[in-house]
C-alpha positions as CSV (number, residue, x, y, z in Angstrom):
1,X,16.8,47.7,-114.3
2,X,14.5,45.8,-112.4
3,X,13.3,43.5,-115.3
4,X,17.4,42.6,-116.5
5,X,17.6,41.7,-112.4
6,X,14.4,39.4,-113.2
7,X,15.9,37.9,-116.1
8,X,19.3,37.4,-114.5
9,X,18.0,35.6,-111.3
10,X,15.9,33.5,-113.7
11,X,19.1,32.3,-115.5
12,X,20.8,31.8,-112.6
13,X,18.1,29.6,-111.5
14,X,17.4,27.3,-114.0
15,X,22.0,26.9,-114.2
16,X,21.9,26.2,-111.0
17,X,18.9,24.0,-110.4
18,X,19.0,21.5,-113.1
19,X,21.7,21.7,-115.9
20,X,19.8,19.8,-118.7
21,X,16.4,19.7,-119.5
22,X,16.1,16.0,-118.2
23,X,17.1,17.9,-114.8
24,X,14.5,20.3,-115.2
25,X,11.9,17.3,-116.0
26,X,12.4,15.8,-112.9
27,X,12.2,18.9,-111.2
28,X,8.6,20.0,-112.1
29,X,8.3,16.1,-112.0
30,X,9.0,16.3,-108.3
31,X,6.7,19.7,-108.1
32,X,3.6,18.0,-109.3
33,X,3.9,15.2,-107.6
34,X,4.0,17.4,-104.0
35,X,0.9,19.0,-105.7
36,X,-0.8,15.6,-105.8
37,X,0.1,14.0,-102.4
38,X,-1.2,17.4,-100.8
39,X,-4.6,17.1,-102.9
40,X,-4.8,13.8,-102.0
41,X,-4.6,14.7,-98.0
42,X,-7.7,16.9,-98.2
């Protein structure tokens, strides 16, 4: 049960959060890019 709730709220997710996977590109785009500026800082 828990694993199909997983899987569900994964879907959901990546519908919701970026509908093509030029979306989902600048997503983790945006990710990294956080990543770097707070390296950078330290």
């Amino acid at each position: 049960m828990k694993k199909w709730l997983g899987v569900v709220l994964a879907a959901a997710w990546l519908v919701a959060g970026c509908n093509t996977i030029e979306g989902m590109g600048k997503d983790i785009s945006k990710a990294g890019d956080k990543i770097e500026e707070a390296a950078k800082k330290k």
